[in-house]
C-alpha positions in Angstrom: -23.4 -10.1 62.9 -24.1 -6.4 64.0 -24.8 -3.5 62.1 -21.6 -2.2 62.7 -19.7 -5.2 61.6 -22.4 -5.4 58.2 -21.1 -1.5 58.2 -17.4 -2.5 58.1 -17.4 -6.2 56.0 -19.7 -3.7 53.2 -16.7 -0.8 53.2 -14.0 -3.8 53.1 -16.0 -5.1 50.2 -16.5 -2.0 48.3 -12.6 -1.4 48.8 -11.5 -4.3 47.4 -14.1 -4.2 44.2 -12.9 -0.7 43.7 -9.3 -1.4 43.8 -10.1 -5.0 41.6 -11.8 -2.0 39.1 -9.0 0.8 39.4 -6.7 -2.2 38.5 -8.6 -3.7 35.7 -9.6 -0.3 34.6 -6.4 1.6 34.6 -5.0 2.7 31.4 -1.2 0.5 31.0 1.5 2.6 31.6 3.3 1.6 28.2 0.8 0.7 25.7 1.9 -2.2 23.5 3.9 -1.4 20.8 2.1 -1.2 17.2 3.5 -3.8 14.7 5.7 -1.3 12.2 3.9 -0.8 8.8 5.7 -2.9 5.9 8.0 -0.6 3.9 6.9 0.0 0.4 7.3 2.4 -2.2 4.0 3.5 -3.6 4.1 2.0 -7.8 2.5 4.2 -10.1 -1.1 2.9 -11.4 -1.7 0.8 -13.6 1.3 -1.0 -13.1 1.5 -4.9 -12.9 2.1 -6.1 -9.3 2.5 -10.2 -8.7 -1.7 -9.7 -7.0 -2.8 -9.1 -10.3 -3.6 -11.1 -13.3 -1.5 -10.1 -15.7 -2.7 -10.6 -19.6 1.0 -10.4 -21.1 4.5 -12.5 -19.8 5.8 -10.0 -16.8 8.2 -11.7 -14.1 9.3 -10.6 -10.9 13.1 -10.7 -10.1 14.5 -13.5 -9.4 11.9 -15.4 -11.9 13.4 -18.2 -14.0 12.0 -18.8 -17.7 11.8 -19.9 -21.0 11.7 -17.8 -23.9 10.3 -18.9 -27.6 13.8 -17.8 -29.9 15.6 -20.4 -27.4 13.2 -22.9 -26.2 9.8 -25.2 -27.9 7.7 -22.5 -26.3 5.1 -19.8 -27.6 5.3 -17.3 -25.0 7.7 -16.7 -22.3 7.3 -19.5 -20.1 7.9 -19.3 -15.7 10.4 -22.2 -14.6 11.5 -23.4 -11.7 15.1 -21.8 -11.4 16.9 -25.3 -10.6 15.5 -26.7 -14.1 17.2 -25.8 -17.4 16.4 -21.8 -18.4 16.7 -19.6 -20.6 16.7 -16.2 -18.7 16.1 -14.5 -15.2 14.6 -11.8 -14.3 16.8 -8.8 -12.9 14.3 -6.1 -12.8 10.9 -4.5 -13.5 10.2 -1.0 -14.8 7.6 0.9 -16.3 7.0 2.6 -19.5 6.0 6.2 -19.7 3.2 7.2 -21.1 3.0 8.6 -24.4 4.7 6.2 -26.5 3.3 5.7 -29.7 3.9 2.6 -31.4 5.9 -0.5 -31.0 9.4 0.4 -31.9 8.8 3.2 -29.6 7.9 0.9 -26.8 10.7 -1.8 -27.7 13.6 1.4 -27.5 12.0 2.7 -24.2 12.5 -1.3 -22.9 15.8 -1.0 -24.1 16.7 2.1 -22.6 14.6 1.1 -18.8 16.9 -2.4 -18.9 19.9 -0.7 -19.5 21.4 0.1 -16.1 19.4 -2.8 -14.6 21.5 -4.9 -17.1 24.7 -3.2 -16.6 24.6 -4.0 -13.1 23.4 -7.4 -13.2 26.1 -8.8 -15.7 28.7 -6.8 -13.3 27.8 -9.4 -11.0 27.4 -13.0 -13.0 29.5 -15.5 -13.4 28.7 -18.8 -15.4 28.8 -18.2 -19.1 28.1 -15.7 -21.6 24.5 -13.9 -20.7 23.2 -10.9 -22.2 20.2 -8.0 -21.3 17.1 -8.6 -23.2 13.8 -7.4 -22.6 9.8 -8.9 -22.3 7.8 -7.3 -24.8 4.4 -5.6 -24.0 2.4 -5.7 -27.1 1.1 -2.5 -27.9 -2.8 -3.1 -27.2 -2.5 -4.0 -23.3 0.1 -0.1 -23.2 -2.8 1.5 -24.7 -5.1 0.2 -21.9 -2.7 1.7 -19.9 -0.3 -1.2 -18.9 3.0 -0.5 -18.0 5.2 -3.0 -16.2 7.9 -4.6 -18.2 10.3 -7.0 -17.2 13.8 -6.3 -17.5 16.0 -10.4 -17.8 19.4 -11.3 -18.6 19.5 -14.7 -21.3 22.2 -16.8 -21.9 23.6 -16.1 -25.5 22.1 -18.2 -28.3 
């Protein structure tokens, strides 16, 4: 091979690792898309969410249970929703701060259920239910707790 054909295969070469490079190399045009972010509202610490271990009965919506005055349990007690049940869950909410003693917590429940309540029994059929409330006994709201959960029982 002659110089000048070495001259011209190195060029040819050199051309085609350049343009393999530029190609590799070359920012995209339309960058993938980033997954969107989840939606969520930011909850107010120290309030319960399902990650944590919670050390009173709290229930997310839509959580079946048991409760003592109706059932042979001690505490509020999760069940599967397609077994017999006592109440559901319709909502959470929490407590402000600054209450001072049980009855004060239990009206506060009462008042946080209300609408929740209002809105669920607008919408159930099957029986007579009625709003209740699960109690957070006053030593885990003076560590700060917060998260009650708001249920509708059938009538005993």
């Amino acid at each position: 091979m002659s110089g000048r054909q070495k001259t011209v295969l190195t060029a040819v070469v050199a051309v085609v690792l350049a343009a393999v490079a530029a190609v590799l190399l070359w920012p995209d045009p339309h960058p993938p898309v980033a997954a969107p972010q989840p939606a969520h509202s930011p909850s107010p610490a120290p309030s319960p969410s399902p990650s944590k271990e919670i050390p009173y009965p709290y229930f997310t919506p839509g959580t079946c249970f048991q409760v003592p005055r109706l059932s042979n349990v001690q505490q509020p007690t999760a069940v599967p929703c397609d077994q017999p049940h006592d109440a559901e869950s319709i909502a959470n909410a929490d407590l402000p701060d600054g209450l001072a003693d049980l009855p004060a917590i239990f009206r506060s429940m009462t008042e946080l259920c209300k609408e929740p309540t209002r809105q669920a029994l607008a919408r159930t059929t099957g029986g007579p239910r009625h709003g209740t409330s699960v109690g957070l006994p006053v030593e885990f709201y003076q560590q700060g707790m917060r998260g009650i959960t708001c249920a509708l029982t059938f009538k005993a």
